[in-house]
N, C-alpha and C positions, 0 to 999 in steps of 0.2 A: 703614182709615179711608176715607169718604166724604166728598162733599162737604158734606153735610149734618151731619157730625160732626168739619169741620175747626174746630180752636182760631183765633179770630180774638182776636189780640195787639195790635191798634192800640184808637184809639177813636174808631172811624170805623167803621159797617155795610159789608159790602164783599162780595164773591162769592169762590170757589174753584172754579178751573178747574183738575181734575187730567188732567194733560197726560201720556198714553202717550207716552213717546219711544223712537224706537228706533236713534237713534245713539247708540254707547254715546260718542263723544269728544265728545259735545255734553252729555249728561247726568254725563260727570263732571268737564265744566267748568263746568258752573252748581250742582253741590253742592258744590267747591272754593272758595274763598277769594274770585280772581275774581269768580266768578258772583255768591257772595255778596253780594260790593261793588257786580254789577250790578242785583240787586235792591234792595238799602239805596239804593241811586241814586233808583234809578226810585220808590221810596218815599215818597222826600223830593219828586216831581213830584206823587205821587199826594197827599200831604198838603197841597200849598201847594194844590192844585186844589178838598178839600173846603174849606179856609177861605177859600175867594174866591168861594164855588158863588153868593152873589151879590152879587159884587163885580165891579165892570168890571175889575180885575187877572185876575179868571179868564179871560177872552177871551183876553187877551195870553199867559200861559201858557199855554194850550189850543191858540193857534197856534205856540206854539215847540215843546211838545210833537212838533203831528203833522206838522210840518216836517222834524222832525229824525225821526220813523217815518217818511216818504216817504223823505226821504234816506235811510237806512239800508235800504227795502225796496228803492230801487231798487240798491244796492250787493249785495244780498242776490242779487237776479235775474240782475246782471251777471255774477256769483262763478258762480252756476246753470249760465246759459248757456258758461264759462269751462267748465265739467265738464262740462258734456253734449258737449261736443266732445274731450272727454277718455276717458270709458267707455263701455264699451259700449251701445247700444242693443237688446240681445238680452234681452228681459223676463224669459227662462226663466235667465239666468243671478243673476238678483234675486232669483226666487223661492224657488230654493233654498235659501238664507240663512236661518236663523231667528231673526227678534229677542229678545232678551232681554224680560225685562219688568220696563219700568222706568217710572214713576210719580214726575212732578213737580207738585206743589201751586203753583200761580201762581191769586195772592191780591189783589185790585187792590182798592180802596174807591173810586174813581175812572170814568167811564165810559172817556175818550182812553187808559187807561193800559193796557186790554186789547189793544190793538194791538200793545204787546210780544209776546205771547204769540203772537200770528197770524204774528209774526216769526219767533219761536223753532220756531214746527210748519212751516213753509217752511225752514227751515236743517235740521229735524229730519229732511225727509222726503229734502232733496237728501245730503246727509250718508250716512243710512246706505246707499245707493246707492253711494256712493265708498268706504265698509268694505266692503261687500259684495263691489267688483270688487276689492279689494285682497286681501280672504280669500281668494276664487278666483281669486289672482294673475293680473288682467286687467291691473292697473296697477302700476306699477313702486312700489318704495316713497318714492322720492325724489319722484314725483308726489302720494301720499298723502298726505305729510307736507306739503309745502308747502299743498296745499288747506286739510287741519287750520290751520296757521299763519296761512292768510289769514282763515276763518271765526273765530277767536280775535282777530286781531288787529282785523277792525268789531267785535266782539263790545265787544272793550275800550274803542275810540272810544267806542262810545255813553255807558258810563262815565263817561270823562273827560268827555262835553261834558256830562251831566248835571251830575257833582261841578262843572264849571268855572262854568256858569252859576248854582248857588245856592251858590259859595264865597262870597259876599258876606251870609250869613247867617249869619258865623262871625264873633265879635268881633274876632279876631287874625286876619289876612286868610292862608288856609290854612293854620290851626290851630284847636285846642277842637271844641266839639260845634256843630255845627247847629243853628241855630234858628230855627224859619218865623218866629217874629212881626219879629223881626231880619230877616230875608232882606224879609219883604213893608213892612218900614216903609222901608228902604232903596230901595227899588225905587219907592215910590213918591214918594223924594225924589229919584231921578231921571230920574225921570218915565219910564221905559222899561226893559226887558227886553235886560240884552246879552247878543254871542253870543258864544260861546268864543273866537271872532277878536278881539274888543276889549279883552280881560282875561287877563290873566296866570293860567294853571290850575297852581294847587299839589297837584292830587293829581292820583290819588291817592295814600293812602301808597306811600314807596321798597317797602315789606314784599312789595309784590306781583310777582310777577314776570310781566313783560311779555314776548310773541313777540317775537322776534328782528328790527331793525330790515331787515336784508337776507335774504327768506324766496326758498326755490326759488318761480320763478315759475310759474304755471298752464297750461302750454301740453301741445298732445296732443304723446305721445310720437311718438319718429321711427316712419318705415315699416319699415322694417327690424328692429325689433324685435318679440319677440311677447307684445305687449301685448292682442289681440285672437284670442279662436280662432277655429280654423276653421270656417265656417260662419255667423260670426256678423258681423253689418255694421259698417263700419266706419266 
């Protein structure tokens, strides 16, 4: 399948960005359940955005929107620079590596909502960098794992502050179905856009299973150990 012959299931005109990824624990947390709920999220931003395209409500959600992609990219870069003082710098030990081929469809009808995606290829590319020195045992596995855990657990945040901010589009306050015209009539009875800090967030469902509240932290391993070969900088 191409882009050109992706099934578009909303009712809203939209584009398909198929996304090469090559960290395989990034691509099998966004076709997992998880992910799932991260796109169904990010969905419910992308729909209130076309029925507002002009409405002064779309401003206001257009900036919480990319408020919350800044926040989230620069947590993204912090995570980055966290690993890059963790693996190696020796490029020839990346290369060896051969990615899988794996192929994810990210479908926005929205312009702001493509930034996700610009998210997802930054986490993809620092990612399979940290498989890679893990396969060619450069890193310990109790470092791998905690990294996996941190990139999952912004992963999940963005989730929740999505669900939190338009649980108010839910007749029973976190429960039933979503509903933009519900979500957008409430909002503009009061008069503004809250943020996941001011409102109680009932999701998402318990069903999900969430990373572990106490994860290995990200730090480079000690000197003494041989995390690093020979030859190669440390």
């Amino acid at each position: 399948m191409n882009s050109s012959t992706y099934q578009n299931r909303t009712s809203s005109a939209g584009i398909n960005v198929p996304l090469t990824l090559k960290s395989v624990q990034l691509y099998q947390y966004l076709i997992a359940k998880p992910g799932e709920q991260l796109i169904a999220a990010n969905a419910r931003l992308s729909l209130l955005l076309n029925m507002t395209a002009t409405d002064p409500l779309y401003e206001q959600i257009e900036h919480w929107y990319n408020e919350l992609m800044l926040d989230v990219n620069d947590q993204a870069l912090t995570i980055s620079d966290c690993i890059y003082e963790v693996i190696p710098t020796d490029p020839s030990i990346i290369s060896q590596v051969i990615p899988p081929k794996q192929r994810y469809d990210f479908f926005y009808t929205a312009q702001p909502i493509k930034k996700l995606a610009e998210i997802i290829q930054l986490i993809d590319e620092v990612l399979f960098k940290v498989e890679a020195c893990y396969l060619t045992n450069q890193i310990e596995r109790e470092v791998f794992v905690g990294i996996i855990n941190e990139v999952k657990a912004m992963l999940s945040n963005i989730r929740i502050k999505m669900f939190s901010m338009t649980s108010i589009g839910k007749r029973t306050e976190g429960e039933g179905a979503f509903e933009a015209k519900l979500f957008l009539r409430r909002i503009r009875e009061q008069n503004q856009i809250q943020s996941d800090d001011d409102q109680t967030n009932n999701e998402p469902e318990p069903t999900v299973p969430e990373p572990p509240k106490e994860q290995p932290e990200v730090t480079p391993p000690k000197k003494n150990k041989k995390t690093v070969k020979a030859g190669t900088e440390e």
